[in-house]
KEKERO-193797 format. One record per residue: y, x, z negated of N, C-alpha, C in turn; residue in three letters. Coordinates in steps of 0.1 Angstrom, whole numbers, plus 5000, padded with zeros to 4 digits. Last residue first. Layout:
N
YXZYXZYXZALA...
REM end
This chain:
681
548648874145549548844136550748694135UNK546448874161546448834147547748834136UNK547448924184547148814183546748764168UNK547649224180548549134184548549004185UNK545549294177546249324167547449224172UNK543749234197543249204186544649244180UNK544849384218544949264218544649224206UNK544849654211546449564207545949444207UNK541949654208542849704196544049624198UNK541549624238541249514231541949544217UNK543149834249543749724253542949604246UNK541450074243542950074239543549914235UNK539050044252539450024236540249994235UNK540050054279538949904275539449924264UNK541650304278541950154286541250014280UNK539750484277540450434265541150304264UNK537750394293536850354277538450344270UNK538850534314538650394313538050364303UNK539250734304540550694304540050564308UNK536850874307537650874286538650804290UNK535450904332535150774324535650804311UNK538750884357537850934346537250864338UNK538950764384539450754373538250814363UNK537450874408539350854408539950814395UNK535651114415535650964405537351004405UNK534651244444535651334431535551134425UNK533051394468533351314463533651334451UNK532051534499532851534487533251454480UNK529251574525530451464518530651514508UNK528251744555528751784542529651634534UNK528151674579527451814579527251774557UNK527751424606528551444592527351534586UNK528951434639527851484630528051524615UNK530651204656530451314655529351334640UNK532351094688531251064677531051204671UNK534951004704534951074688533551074683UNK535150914728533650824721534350884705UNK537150834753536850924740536050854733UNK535950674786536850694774536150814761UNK537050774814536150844810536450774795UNK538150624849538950674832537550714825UNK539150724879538250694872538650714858UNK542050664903541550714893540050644886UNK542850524923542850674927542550764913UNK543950264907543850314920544150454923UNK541250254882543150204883542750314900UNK539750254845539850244862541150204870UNK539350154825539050294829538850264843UNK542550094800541750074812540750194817UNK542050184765542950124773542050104788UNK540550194738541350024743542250034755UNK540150444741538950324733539750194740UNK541950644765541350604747540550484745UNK540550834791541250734781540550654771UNK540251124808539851094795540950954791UNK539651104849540651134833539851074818UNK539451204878538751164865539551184856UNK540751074909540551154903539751144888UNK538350974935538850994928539551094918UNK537751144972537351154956538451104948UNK538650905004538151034994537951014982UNK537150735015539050715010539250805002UNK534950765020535550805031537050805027UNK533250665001533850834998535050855010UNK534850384985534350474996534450634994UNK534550284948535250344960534550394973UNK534950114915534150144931535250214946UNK535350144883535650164892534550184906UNK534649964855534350054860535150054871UNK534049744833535149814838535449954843UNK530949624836531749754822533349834826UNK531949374855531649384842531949494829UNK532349564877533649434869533249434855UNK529749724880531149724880532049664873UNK528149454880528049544869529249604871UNK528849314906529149254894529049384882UNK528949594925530749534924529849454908UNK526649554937526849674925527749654919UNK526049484960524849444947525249514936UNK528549494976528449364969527349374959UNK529149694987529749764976528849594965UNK526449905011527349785007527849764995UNK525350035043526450075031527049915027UNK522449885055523649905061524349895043UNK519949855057520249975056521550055054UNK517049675045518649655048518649825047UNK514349795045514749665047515949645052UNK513750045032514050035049514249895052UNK512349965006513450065010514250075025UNK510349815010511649735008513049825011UNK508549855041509049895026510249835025UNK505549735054507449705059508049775039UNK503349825044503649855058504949815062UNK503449985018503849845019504049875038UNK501350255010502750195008502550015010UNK500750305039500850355027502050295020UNK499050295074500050215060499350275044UNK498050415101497550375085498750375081UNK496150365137497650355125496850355109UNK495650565166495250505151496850475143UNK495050525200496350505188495750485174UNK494350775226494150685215494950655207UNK495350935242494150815248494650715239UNK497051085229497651115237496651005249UNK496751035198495951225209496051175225UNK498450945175497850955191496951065198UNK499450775149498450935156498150825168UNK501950645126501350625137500550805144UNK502050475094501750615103501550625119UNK504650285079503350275088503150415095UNK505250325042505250275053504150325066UNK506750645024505550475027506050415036UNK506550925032506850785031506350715029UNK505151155032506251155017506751045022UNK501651285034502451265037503751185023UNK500251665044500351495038501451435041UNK496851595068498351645063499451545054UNK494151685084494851615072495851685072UNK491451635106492051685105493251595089UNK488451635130489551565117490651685111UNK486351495148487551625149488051565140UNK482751435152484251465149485351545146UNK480551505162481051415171482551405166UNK479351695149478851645146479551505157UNK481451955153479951965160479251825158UNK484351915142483051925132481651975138UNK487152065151485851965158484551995146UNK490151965138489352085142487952005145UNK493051885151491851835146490951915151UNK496051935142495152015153494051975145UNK499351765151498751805139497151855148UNK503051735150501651805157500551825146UNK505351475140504551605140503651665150UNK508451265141506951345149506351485149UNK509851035126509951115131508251165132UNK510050785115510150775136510250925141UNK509850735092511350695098511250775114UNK506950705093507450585093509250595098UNK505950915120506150905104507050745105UNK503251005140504550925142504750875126UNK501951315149502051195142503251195141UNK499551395179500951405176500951275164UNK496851605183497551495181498751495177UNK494551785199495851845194496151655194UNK491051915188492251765200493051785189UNK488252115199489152015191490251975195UNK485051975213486252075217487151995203UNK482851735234483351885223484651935225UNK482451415235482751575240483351655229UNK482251215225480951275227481451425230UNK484151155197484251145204482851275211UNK486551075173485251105174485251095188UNK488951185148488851175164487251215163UNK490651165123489251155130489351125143UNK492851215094493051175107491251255111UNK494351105063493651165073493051105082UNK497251225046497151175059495651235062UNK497551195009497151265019497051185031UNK497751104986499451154992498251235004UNK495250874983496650914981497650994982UNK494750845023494450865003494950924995UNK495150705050495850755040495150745023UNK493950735080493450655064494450745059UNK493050625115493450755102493550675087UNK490450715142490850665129491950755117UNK489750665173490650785168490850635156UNK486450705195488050625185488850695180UNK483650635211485050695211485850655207UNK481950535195481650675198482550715203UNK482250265164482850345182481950435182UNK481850155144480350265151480350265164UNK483050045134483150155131482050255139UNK483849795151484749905150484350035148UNK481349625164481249675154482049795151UNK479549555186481049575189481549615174UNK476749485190477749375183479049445183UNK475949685195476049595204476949515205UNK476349835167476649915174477049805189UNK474549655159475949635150476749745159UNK472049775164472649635165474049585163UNK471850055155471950015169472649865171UNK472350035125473250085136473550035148UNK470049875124470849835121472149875130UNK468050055135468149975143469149875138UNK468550295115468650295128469050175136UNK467850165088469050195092469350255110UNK465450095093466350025094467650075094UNK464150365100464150255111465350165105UNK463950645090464950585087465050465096UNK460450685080461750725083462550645085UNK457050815073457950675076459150765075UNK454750935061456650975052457350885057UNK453050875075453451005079454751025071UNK454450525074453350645083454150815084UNK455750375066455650475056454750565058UNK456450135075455150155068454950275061UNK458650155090458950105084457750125073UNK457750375109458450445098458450325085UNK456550175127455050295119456450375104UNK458450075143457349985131456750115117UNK457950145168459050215155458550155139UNK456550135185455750195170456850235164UNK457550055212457149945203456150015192UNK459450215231458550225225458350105216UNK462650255239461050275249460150295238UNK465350045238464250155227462450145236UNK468350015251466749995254465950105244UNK471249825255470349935248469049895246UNK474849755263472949755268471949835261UNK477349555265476849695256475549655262UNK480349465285479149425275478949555271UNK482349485308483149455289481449445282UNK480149635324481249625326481849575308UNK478149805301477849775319478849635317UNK476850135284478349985291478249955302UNK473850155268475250215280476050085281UNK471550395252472450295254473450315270UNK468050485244469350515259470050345255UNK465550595228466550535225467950545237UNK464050835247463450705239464250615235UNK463250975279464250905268463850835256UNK461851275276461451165281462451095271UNK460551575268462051485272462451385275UNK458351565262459051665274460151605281UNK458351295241457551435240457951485263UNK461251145231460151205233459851325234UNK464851155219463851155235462451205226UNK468150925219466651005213466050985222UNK470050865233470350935216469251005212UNK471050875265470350945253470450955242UNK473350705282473650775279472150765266UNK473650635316473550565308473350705295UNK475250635338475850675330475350645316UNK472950575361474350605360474650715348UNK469850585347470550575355471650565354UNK467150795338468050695333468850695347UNK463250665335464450745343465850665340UNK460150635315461350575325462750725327UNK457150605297458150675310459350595315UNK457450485267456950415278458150555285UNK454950595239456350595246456050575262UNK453550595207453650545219454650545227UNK453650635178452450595184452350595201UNK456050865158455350715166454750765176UNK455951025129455651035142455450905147UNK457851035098457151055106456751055126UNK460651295090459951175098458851165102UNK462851595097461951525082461251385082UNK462251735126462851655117461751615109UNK461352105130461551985135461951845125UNK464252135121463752155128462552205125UNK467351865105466251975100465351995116UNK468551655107469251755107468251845110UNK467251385106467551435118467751585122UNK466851315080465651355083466151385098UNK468951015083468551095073467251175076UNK471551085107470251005105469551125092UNK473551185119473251185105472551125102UNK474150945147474551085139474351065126UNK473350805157472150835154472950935146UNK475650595163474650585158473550615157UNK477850805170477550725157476250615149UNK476951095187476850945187477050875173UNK476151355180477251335180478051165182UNK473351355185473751445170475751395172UNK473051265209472351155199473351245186UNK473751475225474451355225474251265214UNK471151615219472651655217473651595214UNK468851325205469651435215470451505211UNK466551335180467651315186468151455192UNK462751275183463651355180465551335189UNK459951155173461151115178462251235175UNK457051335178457751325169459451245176UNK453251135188454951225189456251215183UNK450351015198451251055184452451175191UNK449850945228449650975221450851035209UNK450650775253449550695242449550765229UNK452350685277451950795270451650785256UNK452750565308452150565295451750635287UNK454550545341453950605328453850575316UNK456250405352454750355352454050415347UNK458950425351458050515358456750505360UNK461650215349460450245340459650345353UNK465050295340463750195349462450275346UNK467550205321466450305328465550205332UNK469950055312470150205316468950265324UNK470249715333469449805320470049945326UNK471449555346471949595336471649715324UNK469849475370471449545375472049585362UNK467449425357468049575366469549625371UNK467749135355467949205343468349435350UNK466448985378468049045380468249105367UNK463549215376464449065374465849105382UNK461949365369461749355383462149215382UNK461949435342462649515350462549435367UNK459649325331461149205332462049325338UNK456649355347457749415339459349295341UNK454349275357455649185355456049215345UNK452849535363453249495376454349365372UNK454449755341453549705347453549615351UNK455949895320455649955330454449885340UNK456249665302457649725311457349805319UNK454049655285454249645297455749595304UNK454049875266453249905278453249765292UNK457749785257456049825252455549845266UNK460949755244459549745252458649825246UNK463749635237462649715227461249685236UNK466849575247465449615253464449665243UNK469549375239468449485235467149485243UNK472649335251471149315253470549415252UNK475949135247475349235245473849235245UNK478749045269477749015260476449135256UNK480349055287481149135272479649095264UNK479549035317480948935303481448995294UNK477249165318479049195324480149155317UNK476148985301476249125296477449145301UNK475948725315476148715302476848875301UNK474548845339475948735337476748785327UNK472348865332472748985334474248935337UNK471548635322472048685310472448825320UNK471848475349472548465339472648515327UNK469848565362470648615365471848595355UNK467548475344468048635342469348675352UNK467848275357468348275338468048385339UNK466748245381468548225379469048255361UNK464048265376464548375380466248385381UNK462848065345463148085359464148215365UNK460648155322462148175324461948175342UNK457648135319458848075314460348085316UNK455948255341456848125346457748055333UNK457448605331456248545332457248385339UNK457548955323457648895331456948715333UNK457349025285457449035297457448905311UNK458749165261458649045265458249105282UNK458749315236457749355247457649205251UNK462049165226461149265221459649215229UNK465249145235463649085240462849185236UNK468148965224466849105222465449055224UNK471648955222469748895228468949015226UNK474348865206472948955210471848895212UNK475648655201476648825203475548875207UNK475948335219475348455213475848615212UNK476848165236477248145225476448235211UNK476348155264477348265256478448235240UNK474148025262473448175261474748215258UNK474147755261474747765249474647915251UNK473147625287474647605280475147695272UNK471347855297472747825305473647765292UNK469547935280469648015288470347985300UNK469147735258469547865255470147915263UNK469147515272469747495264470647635259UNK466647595291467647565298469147575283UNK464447625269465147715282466247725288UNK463247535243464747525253465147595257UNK460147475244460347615243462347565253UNK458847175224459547295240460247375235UNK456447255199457947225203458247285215UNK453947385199454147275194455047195195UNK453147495236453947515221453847365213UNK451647405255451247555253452147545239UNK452247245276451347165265450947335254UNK453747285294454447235286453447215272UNK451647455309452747525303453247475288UNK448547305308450047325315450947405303UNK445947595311446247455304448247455309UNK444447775325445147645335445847555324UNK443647975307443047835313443047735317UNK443848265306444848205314444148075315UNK444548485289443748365281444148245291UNK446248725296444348735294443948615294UNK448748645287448548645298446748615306UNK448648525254448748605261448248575275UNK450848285235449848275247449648445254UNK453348325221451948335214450948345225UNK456348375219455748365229453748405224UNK458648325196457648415202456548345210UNK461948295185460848235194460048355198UNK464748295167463748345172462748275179UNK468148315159467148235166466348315170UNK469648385129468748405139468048325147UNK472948455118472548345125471848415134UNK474248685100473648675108473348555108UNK475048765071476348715087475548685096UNK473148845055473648735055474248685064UNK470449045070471749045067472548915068UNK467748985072467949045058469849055052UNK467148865095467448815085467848855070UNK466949145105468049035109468348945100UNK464749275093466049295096467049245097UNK462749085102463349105087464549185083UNK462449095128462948905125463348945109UNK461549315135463549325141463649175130UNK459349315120460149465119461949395120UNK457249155132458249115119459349225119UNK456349285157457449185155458449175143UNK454949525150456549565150457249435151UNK452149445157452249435150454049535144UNK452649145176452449245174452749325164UNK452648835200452748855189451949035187UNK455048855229453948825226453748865206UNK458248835231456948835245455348795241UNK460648705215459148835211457948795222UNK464048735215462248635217461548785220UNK466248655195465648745196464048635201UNK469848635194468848535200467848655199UNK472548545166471348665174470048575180UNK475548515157474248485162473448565170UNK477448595132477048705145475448605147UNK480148375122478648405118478348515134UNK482848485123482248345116481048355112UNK484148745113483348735124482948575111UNK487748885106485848815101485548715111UNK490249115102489349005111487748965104UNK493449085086491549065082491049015097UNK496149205100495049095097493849135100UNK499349345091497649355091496749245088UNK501849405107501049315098499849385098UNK505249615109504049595110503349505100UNK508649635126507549625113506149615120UNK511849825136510049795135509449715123UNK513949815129514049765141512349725143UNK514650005111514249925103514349785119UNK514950275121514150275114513250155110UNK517250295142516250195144515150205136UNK520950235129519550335126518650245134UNK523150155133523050235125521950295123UNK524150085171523250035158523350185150UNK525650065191526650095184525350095164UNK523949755200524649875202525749965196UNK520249735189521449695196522949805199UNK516949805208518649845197519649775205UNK514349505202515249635210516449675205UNK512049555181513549505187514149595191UNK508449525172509849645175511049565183UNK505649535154506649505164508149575164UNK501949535156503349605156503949545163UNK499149495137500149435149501449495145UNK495949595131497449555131497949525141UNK492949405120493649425130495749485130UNK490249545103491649555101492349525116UNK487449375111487949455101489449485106UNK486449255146486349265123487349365124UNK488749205167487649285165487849255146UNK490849015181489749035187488249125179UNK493348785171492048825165490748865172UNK495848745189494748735191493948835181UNK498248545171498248675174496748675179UNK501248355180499948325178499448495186UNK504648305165503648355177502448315174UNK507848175158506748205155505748215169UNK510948305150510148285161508648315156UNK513948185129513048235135512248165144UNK517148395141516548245140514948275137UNK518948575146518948505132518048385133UNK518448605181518948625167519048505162UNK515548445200517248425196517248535181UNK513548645219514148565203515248555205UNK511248765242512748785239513348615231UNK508648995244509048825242510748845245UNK506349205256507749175253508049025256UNK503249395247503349295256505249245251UNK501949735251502849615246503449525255UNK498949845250499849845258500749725247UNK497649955212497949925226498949865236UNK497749935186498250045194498050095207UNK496949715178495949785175496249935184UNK499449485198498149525189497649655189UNK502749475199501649575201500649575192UNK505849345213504649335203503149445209UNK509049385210507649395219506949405208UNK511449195215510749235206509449265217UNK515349125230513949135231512649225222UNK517148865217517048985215515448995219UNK520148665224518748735225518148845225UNK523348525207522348555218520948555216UNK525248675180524548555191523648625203UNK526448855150525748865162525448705171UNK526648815126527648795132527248825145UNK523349035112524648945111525748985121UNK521449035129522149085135522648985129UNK517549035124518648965119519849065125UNK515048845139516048905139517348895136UNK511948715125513148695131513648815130UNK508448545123509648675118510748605125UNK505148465122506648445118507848515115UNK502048425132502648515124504548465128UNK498648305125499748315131501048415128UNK495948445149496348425138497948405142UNK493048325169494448385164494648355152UNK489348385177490348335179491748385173UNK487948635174488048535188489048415188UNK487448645141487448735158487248625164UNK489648465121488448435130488448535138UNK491948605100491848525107489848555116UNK493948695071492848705080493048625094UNK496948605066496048755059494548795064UNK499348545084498148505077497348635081UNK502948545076501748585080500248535075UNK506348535079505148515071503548525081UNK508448715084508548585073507348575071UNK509849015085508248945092508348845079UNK512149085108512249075094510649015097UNK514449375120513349295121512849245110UNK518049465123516349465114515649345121UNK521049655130519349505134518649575126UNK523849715116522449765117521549625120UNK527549835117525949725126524749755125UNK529549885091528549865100527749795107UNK532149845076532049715091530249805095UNK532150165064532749995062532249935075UNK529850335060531050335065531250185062UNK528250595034528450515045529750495052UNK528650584996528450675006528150555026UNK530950504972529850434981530150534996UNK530450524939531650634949530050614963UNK531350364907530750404920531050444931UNK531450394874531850354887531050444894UNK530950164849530050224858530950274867UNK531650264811531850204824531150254833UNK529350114789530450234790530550214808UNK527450024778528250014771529250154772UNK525549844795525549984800526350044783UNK524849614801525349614785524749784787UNK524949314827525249454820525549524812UNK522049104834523449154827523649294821UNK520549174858521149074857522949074850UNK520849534871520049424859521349284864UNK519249584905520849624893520649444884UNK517449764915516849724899518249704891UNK518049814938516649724944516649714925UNK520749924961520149984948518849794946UNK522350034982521149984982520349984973UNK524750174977524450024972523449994975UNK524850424988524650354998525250244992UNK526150684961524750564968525450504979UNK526450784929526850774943525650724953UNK528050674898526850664907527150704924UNK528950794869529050804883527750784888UNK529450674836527750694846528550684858UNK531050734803530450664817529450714821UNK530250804778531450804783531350724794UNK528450794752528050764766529550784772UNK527550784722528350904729528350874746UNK526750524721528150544713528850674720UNK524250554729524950504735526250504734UNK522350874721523350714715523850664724UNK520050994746521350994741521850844734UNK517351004757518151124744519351084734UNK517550904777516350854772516650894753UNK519250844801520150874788518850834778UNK517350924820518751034817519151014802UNK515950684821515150804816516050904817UNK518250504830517550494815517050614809UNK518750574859519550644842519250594827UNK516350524866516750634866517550704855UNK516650254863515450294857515650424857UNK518950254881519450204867517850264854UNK517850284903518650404900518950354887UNK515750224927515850204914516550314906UNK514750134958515950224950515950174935UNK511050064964512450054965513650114962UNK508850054957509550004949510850004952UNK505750104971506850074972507950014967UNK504450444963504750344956505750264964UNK504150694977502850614973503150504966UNK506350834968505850784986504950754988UNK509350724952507850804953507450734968UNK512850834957511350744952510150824954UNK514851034935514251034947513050944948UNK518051134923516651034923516451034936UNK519051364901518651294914517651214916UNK521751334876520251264878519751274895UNK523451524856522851524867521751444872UNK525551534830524051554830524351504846UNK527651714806527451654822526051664824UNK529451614781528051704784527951634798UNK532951734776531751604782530951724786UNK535451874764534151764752533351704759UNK537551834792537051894778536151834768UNK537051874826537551774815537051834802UNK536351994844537552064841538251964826UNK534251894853534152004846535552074841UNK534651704870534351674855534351784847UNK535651804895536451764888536051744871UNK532851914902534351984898535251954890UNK531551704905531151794895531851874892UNK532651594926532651474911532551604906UNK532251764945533851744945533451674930UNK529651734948529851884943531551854941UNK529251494953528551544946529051694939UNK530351474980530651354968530151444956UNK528851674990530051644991530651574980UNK526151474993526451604990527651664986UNK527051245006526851264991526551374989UNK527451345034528651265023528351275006UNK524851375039526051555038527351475030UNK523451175038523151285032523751385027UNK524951005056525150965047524851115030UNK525051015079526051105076525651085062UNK522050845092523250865093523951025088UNK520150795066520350755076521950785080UNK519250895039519250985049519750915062UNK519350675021520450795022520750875034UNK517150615025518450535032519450585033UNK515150765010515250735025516250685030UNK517650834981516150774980516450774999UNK519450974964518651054976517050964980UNK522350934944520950864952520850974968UNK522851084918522751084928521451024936UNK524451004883523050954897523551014912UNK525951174862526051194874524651134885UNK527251034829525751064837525851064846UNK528451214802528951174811527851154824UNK529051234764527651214777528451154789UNK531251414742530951264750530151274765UNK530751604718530551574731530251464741UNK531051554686530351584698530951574707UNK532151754655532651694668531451674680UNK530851754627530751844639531251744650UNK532651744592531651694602531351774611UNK532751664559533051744568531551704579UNK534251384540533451424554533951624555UNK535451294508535751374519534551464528UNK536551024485534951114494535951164505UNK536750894455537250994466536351094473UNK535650614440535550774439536450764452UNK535050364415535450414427535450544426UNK533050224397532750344402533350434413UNK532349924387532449974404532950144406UNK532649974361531149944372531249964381UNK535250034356534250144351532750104362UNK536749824364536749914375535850034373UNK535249664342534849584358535049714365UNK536949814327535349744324534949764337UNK539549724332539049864329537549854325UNK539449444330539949504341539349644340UNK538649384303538749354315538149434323UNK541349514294540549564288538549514299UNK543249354308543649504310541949574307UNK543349084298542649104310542449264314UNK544849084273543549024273542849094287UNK547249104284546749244267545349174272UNK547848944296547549054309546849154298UNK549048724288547448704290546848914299UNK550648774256550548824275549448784277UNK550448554229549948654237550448684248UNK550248284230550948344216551048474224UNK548448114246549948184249550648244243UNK546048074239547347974234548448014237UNK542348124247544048184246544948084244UNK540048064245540848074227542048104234UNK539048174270538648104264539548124250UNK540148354289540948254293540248154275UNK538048554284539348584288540348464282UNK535548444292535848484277537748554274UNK535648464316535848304312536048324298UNK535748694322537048624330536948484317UNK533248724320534448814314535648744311UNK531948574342531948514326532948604315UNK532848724365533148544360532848574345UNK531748994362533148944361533648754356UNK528948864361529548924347530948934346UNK528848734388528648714378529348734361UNK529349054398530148894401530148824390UNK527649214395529049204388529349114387UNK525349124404524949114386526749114385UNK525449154432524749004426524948994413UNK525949384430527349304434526549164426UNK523949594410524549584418525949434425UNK526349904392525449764392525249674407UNK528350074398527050124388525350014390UNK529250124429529050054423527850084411UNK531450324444530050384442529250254430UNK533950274470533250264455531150294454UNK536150504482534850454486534350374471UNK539150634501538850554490536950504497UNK539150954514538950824519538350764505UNK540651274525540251194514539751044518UNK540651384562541051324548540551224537UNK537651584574538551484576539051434562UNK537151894589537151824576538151704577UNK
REM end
């Protein structure tokens, strides 16, 4: 209960006394002659005016609070670098001792920890918003923070309204390198580069520092940078879709961590345009099949040509006089042939338009890295089969001189059920499959290594790809694939088949048959290993702060082994199985959290100064904590000050009128009666 306190309870309000006091006042002063006290005149007044305003005597009873005292503990990834973790632990249980020995403070506790799907960095001031989400600000005593300083949300101005101090976990003078990535471009052309810009930073450092670079998690190639300076490169853009690039500085010595020694880019690859050369040996009824396909997909650039003269119709007429436009042999088939991702000779056969050094040049072409479709017919097996070219040193099979005329179901290999591009063909799964039947299949025998997706009637290949040196080769023995696109017999999956297949030539990432992919969705790692052989594959994963799991991809039967685990960084994943490198980023592939790493008092010291707070190393050990009053310091060497808030909870008011209303009526009557009586005489 606190003491009596003068209060007025005004009858009217202030806009009407004023007023009415003036004009009181003016009937006061008005007729006086001094005959009188002016004070007989004003008393009556005076006891009027004090009747309106209503003073009283009020007495509180209240509840004392408890002054809010808010403990952050930073536990965001930078913490963990070093000693830093067991220091603020430490720090943490020595503050919570000490405060608890203070009297009237509610101790609250904040850990913060970031998220690992978001990269936002240390944000501890967002943290003790949602602490003090409850509390007046009036009751706030201070806020201990313990941390690194690496804090990523300290406000411009600080209107905490109560001191901050801070108890900095680390060491003084550290050395930490970083790798920094200044700028990048976000795609780039397959086949040609992209550029990319970084540096090393080693404040107070000189010299050179060596960086290896590493595409797509392959061998690494080593530059060597001046520190602090930067260095720009040129990156090779070899395949669509996601290229990354990794880099890494070598440690320096005496370094604080090499967490932040790595970064990683990611650049868009896109293909300019995929030119496709397709000649058609004669006209039939599967031509349109591959020329509506191809043109159906916008990236494509098609050149086609068909060859209209059959062999039968031989009338000496000259060659040259045989097209409406020459047929550019030479144009195609030296300058410009490796300016094509795919050739496809559908039932082309042996004849005097193509001289015998332009098959040696597209079997040229293929070694190169270039890629060739075979789609034959009845005559691949006959006396000017284009097998009986330099085209043999490339193709997977040679033809047997068999013809097999009658209706048969296409059916995929073992190998085909585990290939990406025949795996899951719609109508594959089932025995025998959901598809109609083609018309026709040419005999042949495979050779080396060439590898089966789909066979005929007593086994006989039908679809055989293979690699013949950096190129791709693939031969379809039959010319009635056509019959699915018609809807013979139910028809079946042709364009997506021969899509596959094409885009499969074209080098087309996703339709490896041997790769290792991983993907992060949201808090999940997952990992694919495809591959023709069976069995499942032990991988090892590389976390963004560099540490390493085991993870066991179980084998699907279908060509894949996958496997998932989650994960609590952001930043870059690295899996291996020990052939293969997949990477996936979550997050920000460079996080801001791992940017700087090194203990600092400078992002935190202005808010400090500001609410008069205190900063300290933990290494100069624990302050002590004390309670001070409203106006004196909260901070001083080897102490933190806490101030007294007094806020408290008014339960109950008492209030008593200080002057009675018979003693101010007698006051008003009293004192106009003399006045009147006294003035009249």
């Amino acid at each position: 209960m606190t003491l009596p306190h003068l209060l007025l309870s005004p009858l009217l309000p202030l806009w009407m006394l004023i007023p009415a006091g003036l004009a009181g006042l003016g009937l006061v002063l008005w007729g006086w002659r001094g005959r009188t006290p002016l004070w007989l005149r004003l008393v009556p007044l005076a006891a009027l005016l004090l009747a309106l305003l209503n003073p009283r005597l009020a007495r509180d009873e209240a509840i004392p609070l408890d002054d809010v005292v808010v403990v952050v503990a930073d536990q965001s990834p930078s913490m963990a670098v070093g000693d830093r973790a067991g220091q603020s632990e430490r720090a943490l249980a020595g503050v919570l001792e000490r405060l608890r020995k203070l009297p009237h403070l509610d101790l609250r506790v904040e850990r913060y920890r970031t998220s690992s799907d978001r990269d936002e960095g240390t944000k501890l001031f967002g943290a003790l918003d949602r602490a003090l989400a409850d509390v007046p600000r009036q009751r706030l005593a201070g806020v201990v923070m313990i941390t690194d300083g690496q804090v990523h949300d300290v406000p411009a101005q600080a209107d905490l309204g109560a001191p901050l101090h801070v108890l900095l976990a680390g060491h003084k003078n550290e050395r930490d390198r970083r790798l920094v990535v200044e700028q990048t471009s976000s795609y780039g052309i397959v086949g040609g580069t992209a550029s990319l810009s970084f540096r090393v930073e080693d404040p107070g450092q000189g010299g050179n520092a060596d960086v290896s670079i590493r595409r797509d998690g392959g061998p690494p190639s080593v530059v060597s940078v001046p520190l602090n300076r930067s260095t720009r490169v040129d990156i090779p853009v070899e395949h669509a879709g996601t290229n990354i690039v990794e880099l890494q500085a070598a440690a320096a010595p005496n370094e604080l961590t090499l967490a932040n020694n790595r970064a990683a880019v990611a650049v868009s690859g896109v293909r300019d345009r995929l030119r496709v050369l397709l000649i058609s040996g004669e006209p039939h009824a599967g031509e349109r099949t591959w020329r509506n396909l191809l043109k159906a997909d916008p990236s494509v650039d098609l050149v086609h040509f068909t060859i209209l003269r059959p062999p039968e119709k031989d009338d000496r007429t000259p060659l040259r006089e045989l097209a409406l436009i020459s047929f550019p042999v030479r144009e195609l088939f030296e300058d410009k042939l490796h300016d094509f991702d795919l050739i496809i000779f559908d039932r082309y056969r042996r004849r005097s338009v193509l001289p015998p050094i332009y098959y040696q040049n597209i079997a040229d072409y293929v070694k190169g890295g270039g890629a060739l479709l075979m789609a034959v017919g009845p005559e691949f097996a006959e006396a000017d089969t284009p097998y009986a070219t330099a085209l043999a040193d490339v193709l997977p099979a040679a033809p047997t001189g068999r013809v097999l005329g009658e209706p048969f179901l296409p059916r995929v290999t073992e190998l085909g059920r585990r290939h990406p591009v025949s795996a899951g063909l719609p109508g594959a799964d089932s025995d025998p499959p959901h598809w109609g039947e083609w018309a026709r299949i040419i005999g042949s025998r495979l050779k080396g290594q060439a590898t089966p997706l789909m066979e005929g009637p007593d086994g006989l290949p039908l679809l055989i790809l293979d690699r013949v040196g950096d190129g791709r080769v693939a031969e379809l023995m039959s010319d009635t694939a056509w019959l699915w696109t018609r809807g013979w017999e139910g028809g079946g999956p042709q364009a997506e088949l021969l899509r596959r297949l094409a885009h499969w030539l074209m080098k087309e990432p996703e339709l490896e048959e041997d790769q290792l992919t991983a993907e992060v969705r949201g808090d999940r790692l997952q990992v694919q290993r495809r591959s023709l052989a069976k069995g499942d594959v032990e991988a090892t994963v590389t976390a963004p702060d560099g540490g390493e799991t085991k993870l066991h991809l179980a084998d699907q039967g279908d060509g894949r082994a996958v496997a998932e685990q989650r994960v609590e960084q952001a930043g870059l994943w690295r899996v291996t199985d020990g052939q293969r490198v997949a990477l996936a980023a979550t997050g920000s592939l460079n996080p801001v959290e791992m940017a700087e790493l090194r203990a600092t008092p400078d992002k935190l010291k202005p808010v400090v100064d500001a609410t008069g707070g205190g900063l300290r190393w933990i290494d100069d050990g624990l302050p002590e904590f004390r309670r001070v009053s409203g106006g004196g310091g909260t901070a001083g060497s080897g102490w933190f000050g806490l101030p007294q808030r007094n806020d408290r909870i008014v339960t109950a008011v008492e209030d008593i009128a200080l002057l009675p209303a018979w003693l101010l009526l007698a006051l008003a009557c009293g004192g106009l009666v003399i006045a009147w009586w006294r003035e009249g005489r």
